[in-house]
PDBQT receptor file of N, H, CA, C and O in Angstrom, charges set to zero:
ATOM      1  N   UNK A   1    -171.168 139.766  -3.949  1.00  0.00    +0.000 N 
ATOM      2  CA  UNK A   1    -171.244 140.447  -2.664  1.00  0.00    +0.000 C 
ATOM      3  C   UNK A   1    -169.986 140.134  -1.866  1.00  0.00    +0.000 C 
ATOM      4  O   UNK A   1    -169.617 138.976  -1.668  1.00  0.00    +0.000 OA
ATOM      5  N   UNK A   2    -169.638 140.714  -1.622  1.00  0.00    +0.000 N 
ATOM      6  H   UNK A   2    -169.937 141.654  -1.783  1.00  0.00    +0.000 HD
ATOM      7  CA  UNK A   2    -168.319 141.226  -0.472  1.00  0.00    +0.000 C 
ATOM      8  C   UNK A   2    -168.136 141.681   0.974  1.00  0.00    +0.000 C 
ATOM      9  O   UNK A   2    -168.127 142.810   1.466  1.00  0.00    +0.000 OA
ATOM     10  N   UNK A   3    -168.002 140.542   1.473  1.00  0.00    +0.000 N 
ATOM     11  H   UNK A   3    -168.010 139.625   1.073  1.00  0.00    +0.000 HD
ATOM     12  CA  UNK A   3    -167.988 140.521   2.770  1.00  0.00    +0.000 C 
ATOM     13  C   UNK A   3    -166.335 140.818   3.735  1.00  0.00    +0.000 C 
ATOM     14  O   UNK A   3    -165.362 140.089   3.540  1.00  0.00    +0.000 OA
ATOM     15  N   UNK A   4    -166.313 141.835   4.604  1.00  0.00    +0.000 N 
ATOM     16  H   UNK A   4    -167.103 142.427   4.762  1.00  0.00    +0.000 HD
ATOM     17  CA  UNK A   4    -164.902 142.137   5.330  1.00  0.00    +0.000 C 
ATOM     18  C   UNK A   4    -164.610 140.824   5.936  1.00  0.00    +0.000 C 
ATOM     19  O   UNK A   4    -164.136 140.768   7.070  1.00  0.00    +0.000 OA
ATOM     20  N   UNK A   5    -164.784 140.103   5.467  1.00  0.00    +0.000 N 
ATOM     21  H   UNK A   5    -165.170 140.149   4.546  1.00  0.00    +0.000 HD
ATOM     22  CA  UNK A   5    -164.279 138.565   6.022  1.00  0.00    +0.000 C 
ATOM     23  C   UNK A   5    -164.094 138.135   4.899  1.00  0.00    +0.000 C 
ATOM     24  O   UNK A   5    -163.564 137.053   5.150  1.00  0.00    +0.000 OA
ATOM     25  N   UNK A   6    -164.152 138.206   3.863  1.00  0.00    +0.000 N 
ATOM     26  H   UNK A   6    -164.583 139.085   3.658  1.00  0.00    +0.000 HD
ATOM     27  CA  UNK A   6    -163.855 137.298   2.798  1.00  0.00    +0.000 C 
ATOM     28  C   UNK A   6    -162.115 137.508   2.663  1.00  0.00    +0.000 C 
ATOM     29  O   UNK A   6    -161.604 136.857   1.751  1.00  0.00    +0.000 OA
ATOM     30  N   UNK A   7    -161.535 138.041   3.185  1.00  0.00    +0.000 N 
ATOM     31  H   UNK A   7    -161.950 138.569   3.926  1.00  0.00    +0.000 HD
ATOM     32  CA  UNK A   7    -159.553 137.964   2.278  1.00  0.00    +0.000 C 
ATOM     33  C   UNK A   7    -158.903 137.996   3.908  1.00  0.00    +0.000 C 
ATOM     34  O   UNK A   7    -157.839 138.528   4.224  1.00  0.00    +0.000 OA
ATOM     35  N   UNK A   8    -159.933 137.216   4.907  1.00  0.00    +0.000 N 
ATOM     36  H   UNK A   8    -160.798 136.784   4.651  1.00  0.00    +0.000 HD
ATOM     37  CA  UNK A   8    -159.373 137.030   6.391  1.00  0.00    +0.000 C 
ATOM     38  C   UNK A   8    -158.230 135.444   6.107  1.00  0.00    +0.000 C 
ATOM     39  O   UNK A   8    -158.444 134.686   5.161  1.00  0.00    +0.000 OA
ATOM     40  N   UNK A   9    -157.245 135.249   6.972  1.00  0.00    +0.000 N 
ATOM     41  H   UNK A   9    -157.071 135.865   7.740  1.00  0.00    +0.000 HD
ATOM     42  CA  UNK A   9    -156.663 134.387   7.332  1.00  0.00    +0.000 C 
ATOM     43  C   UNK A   9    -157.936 133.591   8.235  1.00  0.00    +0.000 C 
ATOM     44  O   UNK A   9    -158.984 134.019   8.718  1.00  0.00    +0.000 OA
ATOM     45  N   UNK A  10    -157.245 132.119   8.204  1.00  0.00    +0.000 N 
ATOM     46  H   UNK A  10    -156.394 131.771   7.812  1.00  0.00    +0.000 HD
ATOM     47  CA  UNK A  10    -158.216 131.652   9.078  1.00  0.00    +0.000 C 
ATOM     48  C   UNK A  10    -158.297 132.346  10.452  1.00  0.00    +0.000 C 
ATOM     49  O   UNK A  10    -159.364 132.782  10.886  1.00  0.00    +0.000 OA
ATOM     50  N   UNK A  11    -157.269 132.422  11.041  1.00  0.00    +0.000 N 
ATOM     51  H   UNK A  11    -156.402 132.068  10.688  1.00  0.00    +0.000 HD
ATOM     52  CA  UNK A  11    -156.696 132.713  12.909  1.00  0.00    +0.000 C 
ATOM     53  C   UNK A  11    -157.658 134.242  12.908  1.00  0.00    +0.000 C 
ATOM     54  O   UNK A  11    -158.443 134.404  13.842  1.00  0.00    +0.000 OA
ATOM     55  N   UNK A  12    -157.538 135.358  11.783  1.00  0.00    +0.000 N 
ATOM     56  H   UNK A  12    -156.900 135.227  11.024  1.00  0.00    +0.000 HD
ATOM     57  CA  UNK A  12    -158.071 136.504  11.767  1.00  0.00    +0.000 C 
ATOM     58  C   UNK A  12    -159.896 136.359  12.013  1.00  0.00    +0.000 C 
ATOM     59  O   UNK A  12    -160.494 136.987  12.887  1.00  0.00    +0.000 OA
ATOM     60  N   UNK A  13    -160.421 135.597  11.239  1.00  0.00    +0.000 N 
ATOM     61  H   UNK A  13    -159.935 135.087  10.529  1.00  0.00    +0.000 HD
ATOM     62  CA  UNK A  13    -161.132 135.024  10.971  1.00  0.00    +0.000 C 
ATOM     63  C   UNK A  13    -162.007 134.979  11.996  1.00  0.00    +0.000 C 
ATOM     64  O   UNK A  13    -163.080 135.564  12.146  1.00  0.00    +0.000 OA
ATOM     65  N   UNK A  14    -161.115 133.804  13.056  1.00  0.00    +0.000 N 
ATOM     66  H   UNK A  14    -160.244 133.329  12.934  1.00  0.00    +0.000 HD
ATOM     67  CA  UNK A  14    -161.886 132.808  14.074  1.00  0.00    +0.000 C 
ATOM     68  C   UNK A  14    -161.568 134.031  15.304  1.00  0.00    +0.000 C 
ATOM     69  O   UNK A  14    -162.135 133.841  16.380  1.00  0.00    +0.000 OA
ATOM     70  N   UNK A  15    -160.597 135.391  15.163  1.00  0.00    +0.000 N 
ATOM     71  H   UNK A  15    -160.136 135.545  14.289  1.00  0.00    +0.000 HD
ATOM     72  CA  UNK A  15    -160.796 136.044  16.046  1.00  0.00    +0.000 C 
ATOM     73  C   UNK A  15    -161.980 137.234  15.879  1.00  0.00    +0.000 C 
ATOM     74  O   UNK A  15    -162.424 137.841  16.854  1.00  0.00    +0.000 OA
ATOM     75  N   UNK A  16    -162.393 137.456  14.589  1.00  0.00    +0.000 N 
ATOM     76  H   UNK A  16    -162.032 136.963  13.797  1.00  0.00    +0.000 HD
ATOM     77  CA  UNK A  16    -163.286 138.250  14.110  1.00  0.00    +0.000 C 
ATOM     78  C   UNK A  16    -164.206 137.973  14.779  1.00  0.00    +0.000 C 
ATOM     79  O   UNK A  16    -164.853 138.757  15.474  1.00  0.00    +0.000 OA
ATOM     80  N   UNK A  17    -164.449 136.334  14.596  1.00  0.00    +0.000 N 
ATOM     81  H   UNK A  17    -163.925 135.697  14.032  1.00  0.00    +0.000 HD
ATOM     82  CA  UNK A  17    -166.017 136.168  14.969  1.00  0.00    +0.000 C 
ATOM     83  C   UNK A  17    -165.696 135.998  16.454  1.00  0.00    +0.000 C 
ATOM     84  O   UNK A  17    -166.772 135.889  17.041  1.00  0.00    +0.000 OA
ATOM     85  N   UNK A  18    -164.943 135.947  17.084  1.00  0.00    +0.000 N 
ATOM     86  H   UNK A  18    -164.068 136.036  16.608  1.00  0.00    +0.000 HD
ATOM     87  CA  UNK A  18    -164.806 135.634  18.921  1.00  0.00    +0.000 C 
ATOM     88  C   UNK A  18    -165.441 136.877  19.287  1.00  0.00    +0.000 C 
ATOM     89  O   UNK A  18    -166.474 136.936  19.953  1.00  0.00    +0.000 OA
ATOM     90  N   UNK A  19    -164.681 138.060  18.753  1.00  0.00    +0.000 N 
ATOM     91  H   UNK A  19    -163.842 138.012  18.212  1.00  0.00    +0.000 HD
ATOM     92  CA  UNK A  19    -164.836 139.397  18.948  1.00  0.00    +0.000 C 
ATOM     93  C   UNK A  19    -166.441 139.743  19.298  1.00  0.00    +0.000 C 
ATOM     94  O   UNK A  19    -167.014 140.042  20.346  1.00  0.00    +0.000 OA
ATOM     95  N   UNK A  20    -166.944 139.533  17.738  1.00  0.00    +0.000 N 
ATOM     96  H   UNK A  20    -166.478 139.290  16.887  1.00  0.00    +0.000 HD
ATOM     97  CA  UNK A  20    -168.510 139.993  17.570  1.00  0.00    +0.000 C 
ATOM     98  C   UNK A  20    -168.954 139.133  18.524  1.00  0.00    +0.000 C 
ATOM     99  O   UNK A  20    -169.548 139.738  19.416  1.00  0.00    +0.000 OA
ATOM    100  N   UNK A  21    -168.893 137.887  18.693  1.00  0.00    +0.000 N 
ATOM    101  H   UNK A  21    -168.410 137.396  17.968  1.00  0.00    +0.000 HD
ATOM    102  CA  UNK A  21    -169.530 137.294  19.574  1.00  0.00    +0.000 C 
ATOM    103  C   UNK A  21    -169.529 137.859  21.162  1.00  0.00    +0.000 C 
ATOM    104  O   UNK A  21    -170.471 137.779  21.951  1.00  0.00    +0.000 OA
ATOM    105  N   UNK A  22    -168.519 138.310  21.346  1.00  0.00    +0.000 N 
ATOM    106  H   UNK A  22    -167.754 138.375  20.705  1.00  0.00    +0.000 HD
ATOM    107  CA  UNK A  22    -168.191 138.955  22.619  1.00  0.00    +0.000 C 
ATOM    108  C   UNK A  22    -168.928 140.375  22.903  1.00  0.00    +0.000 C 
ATOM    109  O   UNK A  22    -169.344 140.677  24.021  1.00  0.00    +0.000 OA
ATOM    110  N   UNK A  23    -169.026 141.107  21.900  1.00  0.00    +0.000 N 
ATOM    111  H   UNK A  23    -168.687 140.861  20.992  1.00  0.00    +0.000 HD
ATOM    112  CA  UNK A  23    -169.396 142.345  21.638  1.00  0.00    +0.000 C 
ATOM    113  C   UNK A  23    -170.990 141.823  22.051  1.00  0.00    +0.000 C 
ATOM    114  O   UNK A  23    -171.618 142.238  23.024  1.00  0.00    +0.000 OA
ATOM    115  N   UNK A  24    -171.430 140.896  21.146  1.00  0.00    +0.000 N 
ATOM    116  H   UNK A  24    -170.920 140.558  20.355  1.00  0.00    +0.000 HD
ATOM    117  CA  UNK A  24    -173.081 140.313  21.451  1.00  0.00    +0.000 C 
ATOM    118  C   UNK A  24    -173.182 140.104  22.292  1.00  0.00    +0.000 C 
ATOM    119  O   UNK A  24    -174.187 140.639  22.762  1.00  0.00    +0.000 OA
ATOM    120  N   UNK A  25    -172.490 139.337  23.174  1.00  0.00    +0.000 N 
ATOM    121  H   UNK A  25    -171.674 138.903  22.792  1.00  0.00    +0.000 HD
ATOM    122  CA  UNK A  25    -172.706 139.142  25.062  1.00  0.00    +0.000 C 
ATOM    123  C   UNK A  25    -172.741 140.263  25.459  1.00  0.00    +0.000 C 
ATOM    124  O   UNK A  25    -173.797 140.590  26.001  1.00  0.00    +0.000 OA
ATOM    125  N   UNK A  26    -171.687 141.254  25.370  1.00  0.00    +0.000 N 
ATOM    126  H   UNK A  26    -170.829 140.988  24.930  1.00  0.00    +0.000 HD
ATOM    127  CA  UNK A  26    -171.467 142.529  26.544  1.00  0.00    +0.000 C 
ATOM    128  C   UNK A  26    -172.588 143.000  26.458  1.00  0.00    +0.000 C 
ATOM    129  O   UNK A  26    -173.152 143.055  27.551  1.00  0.00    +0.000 OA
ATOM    130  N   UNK A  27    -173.487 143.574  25.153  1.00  0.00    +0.000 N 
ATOM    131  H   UNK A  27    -173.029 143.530  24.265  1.00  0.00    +0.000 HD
ATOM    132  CA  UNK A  27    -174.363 144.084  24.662  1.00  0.00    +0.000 C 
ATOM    133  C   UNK A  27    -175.536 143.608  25.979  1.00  0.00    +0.000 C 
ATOM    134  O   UNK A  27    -175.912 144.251  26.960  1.00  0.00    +0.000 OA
ATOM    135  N   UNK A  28    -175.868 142.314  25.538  1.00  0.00    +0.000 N 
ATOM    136  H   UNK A  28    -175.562 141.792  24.742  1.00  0.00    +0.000 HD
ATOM    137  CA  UNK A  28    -176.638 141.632  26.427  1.00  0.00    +0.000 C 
ATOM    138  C   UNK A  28    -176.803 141.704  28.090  1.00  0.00    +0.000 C 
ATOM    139  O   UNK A  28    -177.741 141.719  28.887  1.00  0.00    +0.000 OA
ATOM    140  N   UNK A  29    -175.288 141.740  28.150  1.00  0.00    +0.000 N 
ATOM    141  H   UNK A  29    -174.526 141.728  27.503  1.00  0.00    +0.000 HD
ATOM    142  CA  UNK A  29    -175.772 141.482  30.122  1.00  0.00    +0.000 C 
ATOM    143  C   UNK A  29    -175.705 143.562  30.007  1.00  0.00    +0.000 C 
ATOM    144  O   UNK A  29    -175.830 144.028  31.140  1.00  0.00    +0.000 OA
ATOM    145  N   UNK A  30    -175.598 144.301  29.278  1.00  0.00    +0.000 N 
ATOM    146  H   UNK A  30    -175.497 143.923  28.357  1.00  0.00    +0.000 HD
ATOM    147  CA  UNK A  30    -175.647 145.624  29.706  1.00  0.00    +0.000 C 
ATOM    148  C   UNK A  30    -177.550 145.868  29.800  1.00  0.00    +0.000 C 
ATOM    149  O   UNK A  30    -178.233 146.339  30.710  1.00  0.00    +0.000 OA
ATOM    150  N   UNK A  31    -177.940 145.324  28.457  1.00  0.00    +0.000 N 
ATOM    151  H   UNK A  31    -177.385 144.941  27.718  1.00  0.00    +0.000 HD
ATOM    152  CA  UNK A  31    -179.705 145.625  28.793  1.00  0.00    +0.000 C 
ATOM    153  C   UNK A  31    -179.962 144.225  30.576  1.00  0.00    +0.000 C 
ATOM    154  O   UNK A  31    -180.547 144.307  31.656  1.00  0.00    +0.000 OA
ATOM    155  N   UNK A  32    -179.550 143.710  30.230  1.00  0.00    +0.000 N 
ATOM    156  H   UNK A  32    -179.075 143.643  29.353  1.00  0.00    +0.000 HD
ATOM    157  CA  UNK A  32    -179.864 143.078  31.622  1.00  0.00    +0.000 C 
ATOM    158  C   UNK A  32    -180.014 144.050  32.586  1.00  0.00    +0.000 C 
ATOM    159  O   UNK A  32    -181.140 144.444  32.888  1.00  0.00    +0.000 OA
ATOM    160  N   UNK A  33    -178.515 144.707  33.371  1.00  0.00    +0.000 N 
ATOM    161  H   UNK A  33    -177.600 144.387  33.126  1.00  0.00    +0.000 HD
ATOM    162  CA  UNK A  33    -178.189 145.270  33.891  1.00  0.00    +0.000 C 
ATOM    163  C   UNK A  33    -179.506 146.904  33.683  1.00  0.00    +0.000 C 
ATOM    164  O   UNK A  33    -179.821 147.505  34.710  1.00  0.00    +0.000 OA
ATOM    165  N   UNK A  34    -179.871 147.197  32.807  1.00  0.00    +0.000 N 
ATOM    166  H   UNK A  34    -179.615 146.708  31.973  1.00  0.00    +0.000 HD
ATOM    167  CA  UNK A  34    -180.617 148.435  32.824  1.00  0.00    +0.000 C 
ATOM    168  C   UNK A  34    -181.796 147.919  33.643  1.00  0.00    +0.000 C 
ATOM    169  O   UNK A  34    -182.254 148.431  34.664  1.00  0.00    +0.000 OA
ATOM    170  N   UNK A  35    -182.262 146.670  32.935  1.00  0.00    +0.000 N 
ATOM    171  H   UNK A  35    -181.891 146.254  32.105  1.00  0.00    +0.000 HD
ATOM    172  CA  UNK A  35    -183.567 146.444  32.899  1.00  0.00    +0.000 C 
ATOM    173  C   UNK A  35    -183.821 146.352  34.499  1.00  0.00    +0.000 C 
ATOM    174  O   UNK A  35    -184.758 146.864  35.110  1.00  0.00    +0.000 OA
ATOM    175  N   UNK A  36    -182.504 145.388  35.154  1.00  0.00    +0.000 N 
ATOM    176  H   UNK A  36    -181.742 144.972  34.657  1.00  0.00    +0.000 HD
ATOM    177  CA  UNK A  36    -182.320 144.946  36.711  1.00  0.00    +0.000 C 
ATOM    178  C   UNK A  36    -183.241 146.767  37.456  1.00  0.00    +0.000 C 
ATOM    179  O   UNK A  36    -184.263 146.965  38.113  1.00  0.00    +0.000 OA
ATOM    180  N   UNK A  37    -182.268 147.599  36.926  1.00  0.00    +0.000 N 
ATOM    181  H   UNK A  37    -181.438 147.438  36.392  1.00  0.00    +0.000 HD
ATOM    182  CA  UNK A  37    -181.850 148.892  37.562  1.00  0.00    +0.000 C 
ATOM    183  C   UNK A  37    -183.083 149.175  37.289  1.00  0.00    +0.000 C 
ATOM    184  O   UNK A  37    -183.502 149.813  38.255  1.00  0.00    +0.000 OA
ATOM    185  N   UNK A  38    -183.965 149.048  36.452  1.00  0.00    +0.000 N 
ATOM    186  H   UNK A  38    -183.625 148.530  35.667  1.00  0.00    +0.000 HD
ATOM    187  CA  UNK A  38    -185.068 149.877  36.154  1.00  0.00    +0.000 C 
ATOM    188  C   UNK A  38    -186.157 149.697  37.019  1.00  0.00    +0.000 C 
ATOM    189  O   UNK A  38    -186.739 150.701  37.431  1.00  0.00    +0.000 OA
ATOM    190  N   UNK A  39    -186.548 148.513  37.382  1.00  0.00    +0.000 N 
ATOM    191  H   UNK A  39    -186.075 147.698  37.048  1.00  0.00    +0.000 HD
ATOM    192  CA  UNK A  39    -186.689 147.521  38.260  1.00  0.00    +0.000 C 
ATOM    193  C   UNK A  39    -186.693 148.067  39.668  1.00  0.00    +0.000 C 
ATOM    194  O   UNK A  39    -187.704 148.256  40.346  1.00  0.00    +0.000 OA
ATOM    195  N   UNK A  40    -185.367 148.312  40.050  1.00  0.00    +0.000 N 
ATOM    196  H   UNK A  40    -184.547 148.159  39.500  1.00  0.00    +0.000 HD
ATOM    197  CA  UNK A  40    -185.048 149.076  41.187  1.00  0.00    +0.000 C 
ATOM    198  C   UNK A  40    -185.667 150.101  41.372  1.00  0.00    +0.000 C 
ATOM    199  O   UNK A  40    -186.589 150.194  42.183  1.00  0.00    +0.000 OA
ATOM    200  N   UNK A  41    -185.175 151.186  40.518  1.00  0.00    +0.000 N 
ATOM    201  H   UNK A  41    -184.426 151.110  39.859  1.00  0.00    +0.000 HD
ATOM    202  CA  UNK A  41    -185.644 152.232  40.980  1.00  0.00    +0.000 C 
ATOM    203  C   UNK A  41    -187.472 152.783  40.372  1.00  0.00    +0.000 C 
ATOM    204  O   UNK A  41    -187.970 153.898  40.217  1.00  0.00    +0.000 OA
ATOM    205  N   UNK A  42    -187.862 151.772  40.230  1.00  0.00    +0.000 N 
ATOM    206  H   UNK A  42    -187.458 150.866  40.356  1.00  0.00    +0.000 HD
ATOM    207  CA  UNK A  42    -189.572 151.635  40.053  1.00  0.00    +0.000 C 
ATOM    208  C   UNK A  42    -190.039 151.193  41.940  1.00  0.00    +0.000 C 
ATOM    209  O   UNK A  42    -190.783 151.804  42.708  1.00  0.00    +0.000 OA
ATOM    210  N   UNK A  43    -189.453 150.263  42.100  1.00  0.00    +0.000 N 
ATOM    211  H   UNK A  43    -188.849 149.766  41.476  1.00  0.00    +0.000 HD
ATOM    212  CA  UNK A  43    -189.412 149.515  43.485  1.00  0.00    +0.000 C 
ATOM    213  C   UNK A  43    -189.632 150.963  44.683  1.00  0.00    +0.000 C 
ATOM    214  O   UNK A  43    -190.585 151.307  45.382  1.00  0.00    +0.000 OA
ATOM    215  N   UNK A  44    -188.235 151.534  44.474  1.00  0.00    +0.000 N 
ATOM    216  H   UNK A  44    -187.461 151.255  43.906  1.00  0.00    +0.000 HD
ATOM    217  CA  UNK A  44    -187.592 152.157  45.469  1.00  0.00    +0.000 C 
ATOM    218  C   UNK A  44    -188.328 153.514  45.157  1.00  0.00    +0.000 C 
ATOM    219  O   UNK A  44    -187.919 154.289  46.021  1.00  0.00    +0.000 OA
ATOM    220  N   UNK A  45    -189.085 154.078  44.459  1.00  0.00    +0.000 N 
ATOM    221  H   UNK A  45    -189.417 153.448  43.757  1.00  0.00    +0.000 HD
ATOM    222  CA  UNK A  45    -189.778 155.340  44.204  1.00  0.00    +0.000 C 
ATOM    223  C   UNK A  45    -191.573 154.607  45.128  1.00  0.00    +0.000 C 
ATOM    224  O   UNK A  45    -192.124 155.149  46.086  1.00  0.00    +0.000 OA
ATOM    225  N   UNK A  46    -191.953 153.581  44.559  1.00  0.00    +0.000 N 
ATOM    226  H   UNK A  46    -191.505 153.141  43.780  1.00  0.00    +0.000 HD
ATOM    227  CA  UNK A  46    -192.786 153.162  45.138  1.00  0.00    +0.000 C 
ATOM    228  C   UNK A  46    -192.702 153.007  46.748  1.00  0.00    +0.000 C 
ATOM    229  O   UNK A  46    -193.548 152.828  47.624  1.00  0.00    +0.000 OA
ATOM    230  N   UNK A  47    -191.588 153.126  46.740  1.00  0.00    +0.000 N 
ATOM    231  H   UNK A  47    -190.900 153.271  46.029  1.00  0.00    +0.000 HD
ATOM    232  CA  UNK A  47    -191.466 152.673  48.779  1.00  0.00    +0.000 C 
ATOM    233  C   UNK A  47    -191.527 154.222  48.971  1.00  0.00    +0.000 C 
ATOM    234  O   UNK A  47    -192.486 154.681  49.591  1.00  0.00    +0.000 OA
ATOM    235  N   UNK A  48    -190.564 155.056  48.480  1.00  0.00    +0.000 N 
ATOM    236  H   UNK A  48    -189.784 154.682  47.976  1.00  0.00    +0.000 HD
ATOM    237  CA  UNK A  48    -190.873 156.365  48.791  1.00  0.00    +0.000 C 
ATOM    238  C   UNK A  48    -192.082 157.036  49.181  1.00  0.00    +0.000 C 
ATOM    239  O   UNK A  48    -192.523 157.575  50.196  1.00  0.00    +0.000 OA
ATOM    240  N   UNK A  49    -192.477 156.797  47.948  1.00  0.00    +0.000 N 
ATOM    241  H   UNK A  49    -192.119 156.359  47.123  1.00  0.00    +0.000 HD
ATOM    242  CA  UNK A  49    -194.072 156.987  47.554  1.00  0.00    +0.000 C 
ATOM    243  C   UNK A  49    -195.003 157.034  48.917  1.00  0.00    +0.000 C 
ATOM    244  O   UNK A  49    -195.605 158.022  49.336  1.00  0.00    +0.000 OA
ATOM    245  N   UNK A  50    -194.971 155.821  49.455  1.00  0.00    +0.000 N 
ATOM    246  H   UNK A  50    -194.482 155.018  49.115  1.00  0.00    +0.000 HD
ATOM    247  CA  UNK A  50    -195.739 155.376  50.988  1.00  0.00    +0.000 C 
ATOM    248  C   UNK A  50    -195.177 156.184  51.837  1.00  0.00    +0.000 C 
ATOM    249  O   UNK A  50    -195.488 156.143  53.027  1.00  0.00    +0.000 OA
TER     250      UNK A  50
């Protein structure tokens, strides 16, 4: 099995995985950010609502 990391330099390597790792955070605070918003505007339809 053959992995796109297997014929990396180390430096390529240790930036590959910075990357994905980074990509995994952004990912993360973006559902945050929905979930925050969703939140909101559940809130703010309910105030309407009254």
């Amino acid at each position: 099995m053959k992995n796109d990391t297997d014929n990396l330099t180390r430096e390529a390597y240790k930036k590959h995985i910075k990357d994905s790792h980074n990509k995994h955070i952004n990912k993360e605070d973006k559902q945050k950010v929905e979930y925050t918003n969703s939140g909101l505007k559940r809130k703010l339809n309910w105030t309407i609502f009254y």
